[in-house]
Each structure stands twice: as C-alpha cells, then as structure tokens.
C-alpha positions as CSV (number, residue, x, y, z in Angstrom):
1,X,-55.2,-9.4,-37.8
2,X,-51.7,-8.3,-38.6
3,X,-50.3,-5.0,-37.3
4,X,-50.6,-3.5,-41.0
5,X,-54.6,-4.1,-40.8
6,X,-54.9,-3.1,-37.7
7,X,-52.9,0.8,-38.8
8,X,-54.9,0.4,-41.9
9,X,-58.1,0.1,-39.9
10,X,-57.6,2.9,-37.7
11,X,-59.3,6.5,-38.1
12,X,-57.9,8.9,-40.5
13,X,-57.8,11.8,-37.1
14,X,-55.5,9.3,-35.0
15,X,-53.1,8.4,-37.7
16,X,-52.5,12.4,-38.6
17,X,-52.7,13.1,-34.7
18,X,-49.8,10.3,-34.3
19,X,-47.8,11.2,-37.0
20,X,-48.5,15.1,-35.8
21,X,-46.9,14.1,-32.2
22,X,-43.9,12.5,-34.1
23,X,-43.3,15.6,-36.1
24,X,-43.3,18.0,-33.1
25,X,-39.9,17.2,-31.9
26,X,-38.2,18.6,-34.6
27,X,-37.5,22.4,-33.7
28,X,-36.5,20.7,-30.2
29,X,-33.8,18.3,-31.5
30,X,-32.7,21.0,-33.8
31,X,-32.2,23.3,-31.1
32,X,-30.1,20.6,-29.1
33,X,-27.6,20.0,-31.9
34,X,-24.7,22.0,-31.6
35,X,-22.7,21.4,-35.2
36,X,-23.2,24.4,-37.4
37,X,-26.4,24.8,-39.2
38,X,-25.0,23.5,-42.8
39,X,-23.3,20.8,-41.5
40,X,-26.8,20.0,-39.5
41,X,-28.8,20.8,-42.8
42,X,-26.4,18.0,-44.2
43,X,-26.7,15.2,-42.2
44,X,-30.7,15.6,-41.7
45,X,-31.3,15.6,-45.3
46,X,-29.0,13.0,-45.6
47,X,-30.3,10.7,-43.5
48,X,-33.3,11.4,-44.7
49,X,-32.5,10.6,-48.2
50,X,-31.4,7.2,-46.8
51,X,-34.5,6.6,-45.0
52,X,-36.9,7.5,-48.0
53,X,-34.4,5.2,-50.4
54,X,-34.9,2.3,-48.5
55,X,-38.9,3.2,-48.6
56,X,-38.8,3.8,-52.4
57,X,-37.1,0.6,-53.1
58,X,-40.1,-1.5,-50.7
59,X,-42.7,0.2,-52.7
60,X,-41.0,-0.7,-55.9
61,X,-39.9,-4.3,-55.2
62,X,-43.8,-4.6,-54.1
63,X,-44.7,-3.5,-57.3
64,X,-42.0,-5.8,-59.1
65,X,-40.2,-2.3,-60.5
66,X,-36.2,-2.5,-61.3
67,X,-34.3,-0.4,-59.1
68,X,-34.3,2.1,-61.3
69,X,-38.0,2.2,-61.8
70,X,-38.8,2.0,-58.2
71,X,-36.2,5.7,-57.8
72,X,-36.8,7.3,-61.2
73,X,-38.7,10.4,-60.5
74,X,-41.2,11.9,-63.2
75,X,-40.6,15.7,-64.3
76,X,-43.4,16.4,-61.7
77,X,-41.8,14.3,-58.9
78,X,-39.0,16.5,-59.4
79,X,-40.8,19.5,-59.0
80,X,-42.5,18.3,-55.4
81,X,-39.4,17.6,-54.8
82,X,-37.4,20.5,-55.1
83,X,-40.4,22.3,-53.0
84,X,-40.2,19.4,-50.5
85,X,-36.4,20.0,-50.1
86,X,-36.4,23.6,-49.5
87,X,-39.2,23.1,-47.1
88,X,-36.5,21.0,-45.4
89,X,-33.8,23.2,-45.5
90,X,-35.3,26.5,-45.0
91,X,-37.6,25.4,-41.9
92,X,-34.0,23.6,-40.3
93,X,-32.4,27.2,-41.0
94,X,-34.7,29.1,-39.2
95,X,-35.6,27.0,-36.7
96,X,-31.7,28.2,-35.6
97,X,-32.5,32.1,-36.5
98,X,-35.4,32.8,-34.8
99,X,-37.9,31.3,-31.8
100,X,-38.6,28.2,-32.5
101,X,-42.6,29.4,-31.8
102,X,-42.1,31.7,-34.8
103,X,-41.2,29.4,-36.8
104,X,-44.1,26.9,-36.2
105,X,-46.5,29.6,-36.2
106,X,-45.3,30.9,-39.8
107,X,-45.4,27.6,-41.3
108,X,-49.0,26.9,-39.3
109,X,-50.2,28.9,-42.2
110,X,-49.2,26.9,-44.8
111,X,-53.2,25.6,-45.4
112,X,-53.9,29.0,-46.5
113,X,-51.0,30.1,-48.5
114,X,-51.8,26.7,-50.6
115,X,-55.1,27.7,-50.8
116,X,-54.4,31.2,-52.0
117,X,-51.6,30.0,-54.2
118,X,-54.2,27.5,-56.1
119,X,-56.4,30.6,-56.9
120,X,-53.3,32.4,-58.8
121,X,-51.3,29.6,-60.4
122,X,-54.3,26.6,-60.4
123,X,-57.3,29.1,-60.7
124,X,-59.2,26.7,-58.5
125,X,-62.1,29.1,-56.9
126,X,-61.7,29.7,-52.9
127,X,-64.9,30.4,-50.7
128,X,-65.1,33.5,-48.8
129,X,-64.3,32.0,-45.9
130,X,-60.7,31.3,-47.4
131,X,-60.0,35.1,-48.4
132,X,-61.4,36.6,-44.7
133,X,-58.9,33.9,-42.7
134,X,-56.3,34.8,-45.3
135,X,-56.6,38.3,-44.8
136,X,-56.7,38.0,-40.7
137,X,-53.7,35.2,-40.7
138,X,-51.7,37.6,-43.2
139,X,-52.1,40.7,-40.6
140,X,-50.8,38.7,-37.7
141,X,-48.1,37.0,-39.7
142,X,-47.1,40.2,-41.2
143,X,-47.2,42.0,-37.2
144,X,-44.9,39.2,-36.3
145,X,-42.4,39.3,-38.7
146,X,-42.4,43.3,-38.7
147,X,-41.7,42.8,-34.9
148,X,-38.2,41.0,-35.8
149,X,-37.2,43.3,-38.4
150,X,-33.6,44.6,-37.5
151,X,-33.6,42.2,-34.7
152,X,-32.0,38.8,-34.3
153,X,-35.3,37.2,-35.8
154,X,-35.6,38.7,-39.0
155,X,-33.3,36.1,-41.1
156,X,-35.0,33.1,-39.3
157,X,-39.0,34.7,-39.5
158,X,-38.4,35.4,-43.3
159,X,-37.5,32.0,-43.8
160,X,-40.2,30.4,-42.4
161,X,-42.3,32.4,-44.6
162,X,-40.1,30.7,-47.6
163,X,-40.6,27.5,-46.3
164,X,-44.6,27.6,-46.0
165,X,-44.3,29.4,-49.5
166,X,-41.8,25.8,-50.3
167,X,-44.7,23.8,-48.7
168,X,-47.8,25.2,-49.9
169,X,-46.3,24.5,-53.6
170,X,-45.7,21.3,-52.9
171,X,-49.1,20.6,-51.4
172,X,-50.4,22.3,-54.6
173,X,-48.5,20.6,-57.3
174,X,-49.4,17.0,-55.2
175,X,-53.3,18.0,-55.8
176,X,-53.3,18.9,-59.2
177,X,-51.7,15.8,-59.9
178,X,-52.8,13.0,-58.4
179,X,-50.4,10.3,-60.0
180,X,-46.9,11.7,-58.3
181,X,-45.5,9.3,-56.4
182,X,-44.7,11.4,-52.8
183,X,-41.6,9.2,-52.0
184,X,-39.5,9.7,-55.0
185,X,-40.4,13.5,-55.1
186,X,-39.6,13.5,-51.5
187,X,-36.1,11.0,-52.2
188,X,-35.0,13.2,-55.0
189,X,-35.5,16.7,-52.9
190,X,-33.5,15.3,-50.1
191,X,-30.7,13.9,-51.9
192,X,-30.1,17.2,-54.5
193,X,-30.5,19.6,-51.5
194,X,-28.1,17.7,-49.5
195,X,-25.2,17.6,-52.5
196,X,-26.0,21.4,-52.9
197,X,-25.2,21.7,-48.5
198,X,-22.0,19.5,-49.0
199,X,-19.7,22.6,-49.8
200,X,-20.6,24.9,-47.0
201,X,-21.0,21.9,-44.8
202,X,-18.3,19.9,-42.5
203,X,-19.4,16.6,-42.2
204,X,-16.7,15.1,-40.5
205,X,-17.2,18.0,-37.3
206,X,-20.3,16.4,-35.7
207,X,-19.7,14.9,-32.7
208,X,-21.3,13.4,-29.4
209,X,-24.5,13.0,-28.7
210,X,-25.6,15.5,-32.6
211,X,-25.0,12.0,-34.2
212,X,-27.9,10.5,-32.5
213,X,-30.8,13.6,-32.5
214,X,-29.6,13.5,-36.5
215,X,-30.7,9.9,-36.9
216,X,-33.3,10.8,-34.7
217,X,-34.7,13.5,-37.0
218,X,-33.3,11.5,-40.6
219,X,-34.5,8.0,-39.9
220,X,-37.7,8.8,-37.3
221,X,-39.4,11.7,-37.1
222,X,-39.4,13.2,-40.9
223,X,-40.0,10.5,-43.0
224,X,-42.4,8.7,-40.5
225,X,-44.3,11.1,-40.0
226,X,-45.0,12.4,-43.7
227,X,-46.0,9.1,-44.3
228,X,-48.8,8.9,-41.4
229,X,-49.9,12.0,-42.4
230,X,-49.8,11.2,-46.4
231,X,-52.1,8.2,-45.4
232,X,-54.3,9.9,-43.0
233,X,-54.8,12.5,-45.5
234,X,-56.1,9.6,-47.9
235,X,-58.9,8.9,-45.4
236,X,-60.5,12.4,-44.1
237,X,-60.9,15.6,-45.5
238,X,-57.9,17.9,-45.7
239,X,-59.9,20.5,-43.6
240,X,-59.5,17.6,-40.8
241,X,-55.8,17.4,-41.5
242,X,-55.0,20.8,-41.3
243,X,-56.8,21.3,-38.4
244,X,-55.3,18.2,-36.7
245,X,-51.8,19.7,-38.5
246,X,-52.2,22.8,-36.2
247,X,-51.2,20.9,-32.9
248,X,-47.7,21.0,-34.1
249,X,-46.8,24.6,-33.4
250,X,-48.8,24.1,-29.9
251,X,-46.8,21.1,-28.9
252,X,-43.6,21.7,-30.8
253,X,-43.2,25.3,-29.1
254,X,-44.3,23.4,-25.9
255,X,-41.2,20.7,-26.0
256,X,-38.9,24.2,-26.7
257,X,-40.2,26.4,-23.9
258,X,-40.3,22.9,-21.4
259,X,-36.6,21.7,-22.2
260,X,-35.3,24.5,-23.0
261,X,-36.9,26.9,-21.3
262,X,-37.5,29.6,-24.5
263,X,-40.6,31.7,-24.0
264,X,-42.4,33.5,-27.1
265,X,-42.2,36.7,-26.3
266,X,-45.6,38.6,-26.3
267,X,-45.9,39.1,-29.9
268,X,-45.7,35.5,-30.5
269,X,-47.9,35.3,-28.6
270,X,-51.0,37.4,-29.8
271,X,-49.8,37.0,-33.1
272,X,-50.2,33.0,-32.9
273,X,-53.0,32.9,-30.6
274,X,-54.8,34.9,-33.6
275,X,-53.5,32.9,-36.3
276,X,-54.4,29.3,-34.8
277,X,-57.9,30.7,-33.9
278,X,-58.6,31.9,-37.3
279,X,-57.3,28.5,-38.8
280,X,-59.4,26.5,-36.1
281,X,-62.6,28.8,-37.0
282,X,-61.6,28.0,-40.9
283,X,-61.3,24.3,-41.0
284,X,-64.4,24.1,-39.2
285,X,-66.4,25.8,-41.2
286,X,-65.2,24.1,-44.1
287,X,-66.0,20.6,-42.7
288,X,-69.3,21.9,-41.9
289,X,-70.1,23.1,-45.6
290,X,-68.5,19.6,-46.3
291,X,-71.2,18.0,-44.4
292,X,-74.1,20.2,-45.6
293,X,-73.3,19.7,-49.0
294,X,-72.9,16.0,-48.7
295,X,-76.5,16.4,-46.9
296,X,-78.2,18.0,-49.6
297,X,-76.6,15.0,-52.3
C-alpha cells in the first residue's frame, strides 16, 4: 500500500488533529519575525500563493486541464477567495496587535459566526442549541474585546473579529456551493491580497533567520494544513471538525506563552475558558442529535 492509501485510509479525527497541530505554529512564527507587519503580510501570502500554484497546477495536470484551466477561478472561487485572503491578512495583522491567545480565541468562534451568518444571508434554519452557544460565546467575546478597548489590544482584538467574520464567509459560500474548487479560491485570494500589500510593504528588508519562519508559514504550515483539514472535513461531520478545530487556540497560545513566555492575562482567560466550553458542549450535542437522527432512519 502506497503512502497516499495509507493517508487516504486513515480516520477523518487524526487527519484534522494532524493538520490542526501543523496550523498551531502560526501565531508563534509570526511573533518571531521581526520585518514589519506588511512586509511579513507580503511574503506569507506570497509564499503561499507559490505553494497553492504549484498544487493547482498537480490537480489540473491530473485532470489533463491547460494551465489556464487548471488556475482559472470561477466568479464563486473568486469570492472564497477574497474571504480566504482577508482571513489571511487580518489574522497575520493581529496576531502582531494583540495576545496571540486573543486572537485564537476570537477566531475559535468562527463555527458559530458561520452558522449564524447562514441563517441571515443562506436562511438555512439553526437548532436552538446554535442561538444559546451563540449568545454565551458572543458575551465572552464581546467582555474580551471591551477589555482592550483604549488599550494596546483594541486594533489587533477587532481584527480577529474581521477575520472569523472573513472565515465564516468563506466556510459559508464553500457549503452552499459545493462545486468551488478550494485551491484556486484559495490561489487567487493569496495572490490579489499580496499585490494589494506590495505598496506598503518592503520586500527587500527581510533578513536572517524571517526568511526561513516565512517559508516556514508559506510553503508548510498554511497550505498543508488547509488541505488535511479540507480532506478530513470530507470524512466526518463538521461538528467533529470544529470541535477537533478548537485545539488550535489551546496549543497555539501554548507554543506563545512556552517560547515566548506571553501569558493571557485573566480576561483571556475566563473569557476563553467560557468560549471553548460552550463550543465543546455545542459540537457535542450536535454529533449526538447526528447520531439519534441517523438511529431513528
């Protein structure tokens, strides 16, 4: 058995859990770069329009696409896309204006805003459960944020709240339809965001040791792990890969306070603790109505 049966064949949890633990050192290496933040934006999304370029043209030569086939992005491609991008670029900008754990947190609740967002633009129906943990998660979040107002966490907390916004839209348009090819959504995101950095950016001023955490982050740990998660997300529920999604702002605010020894302060704290429990509590009682209903057919 080859090594792509053998990834295939493995269980939808371990392939988001892997792909999770591949993710999670991104506010870290962000926070050990020292260019300034446009310059950083830059070269990430750059290297990360590389990355996905070289995927998009594998998937197309697989399917015997041209070149341009295998890049060309459909109107709703473009759309993901320009959510995908300022997911990329607003998470990289606050992960440098505020605690790394606030920023994790925030975006931890991206499950829910898609939800809620599918009710108003989609008018897909929520359960009950949905509105009660949105209503809980939205009076921590909003405790947190207040908490930073004035401070030197405001700018960074309110854009983590843009890019979960940025996120849940793209999770949204991706569900209602089905046929959008991720990668070129993803490719064209990355590249348009990255022209649109160029001016404020100075490429040519990283130096040292920023040139590898940037290839790091643009050829490892983003586009890798989207993709373990895009495929784990084909083979369980996305209740399991939420939940499973979660252990990002727990290890990823780990790897920040370990290396670099920044500590959330208390309402970080409180604020996450509450918002993780309520998500926990959520995605399994969604998996369990899953079950039941499943039972009953």
């Amino acid at each position: 058995m080859g090594l792509r049966d053998r990834f295939n064949n493995l269980h939808g949890g371990v392939i988001a859990l892997l792909g999770v633990l591949i993710l999670s050192p991104d506010a870290l290496l962000l926070r050990f770069i020292e260019a300034d933040d446009f310059s950083t934006a830059f070269w990430r999304l750059g290297f990360l329009s590389m990355a996905l370029l070289m995927v998009a043209l594998w998937n197309g030569a697989k399917r015997g696409d041209s070149v341009l086939q295998s890049i060309l992005p459909s109107r709703f491609e473009m759309l993901t896309g320009l959510f995908y991008g300022g997911t990329c670029t607003l998470f990289m900008f606050s992960i440098r204006n505020t605690d790394a754990a606030n920023t994790l947190i925030i975006i931890a609740a991206t499950p829910l805003l898609a939800g809620l967002i599918g009710v108003f633009i989609f008018k897909r129906a929520q359960p009950m459960r949905t509105w009660i943990a949105s209503i809980v998660v939205f009076a921590a979040l909003l405790s947190l944020i207040s908490a930073g107002f004035g401070g030197k966490n405001a700018l960074g907390d309110v854009l983590a709240l843009g890019a979960a916004i940025c996120m849940a839209c793209y999770f949204n348009v991706l569900g209602a339809r089905p046929e959008i090819d991720a990668i070129k959504g993803m490719l064209v995101g990355a590249f348009v965001v990255t022209l649109l950095l160029l001016p404020g950016a100075e490429p040519l001023a990283v130096q040292g040791m920023d040139w590898v955490w940037l290839l790091i982050l643009g050829f490892w740990v983003l586009p890798v792990s989207f993709l373990m998660i895009s495929h784990a997300s084909r083979k369980i529920p996305a209740a399991e890969v939420s939940l499973i999604m979660l252990n990002e702002a727990i290890f990823g605010s780990f790897l920040v306070w370990l290396f670099i020894d920044e500590v959330p302060s208390q309402t970080t704290f409180v604020s996450g603790a509450v918002v993780i429990v309520t998500l926990v509590a959520h995605s399994m009682l969604g998996l369990r109505a899953r079950k039941h209903a499943r039972a009953q057919a």
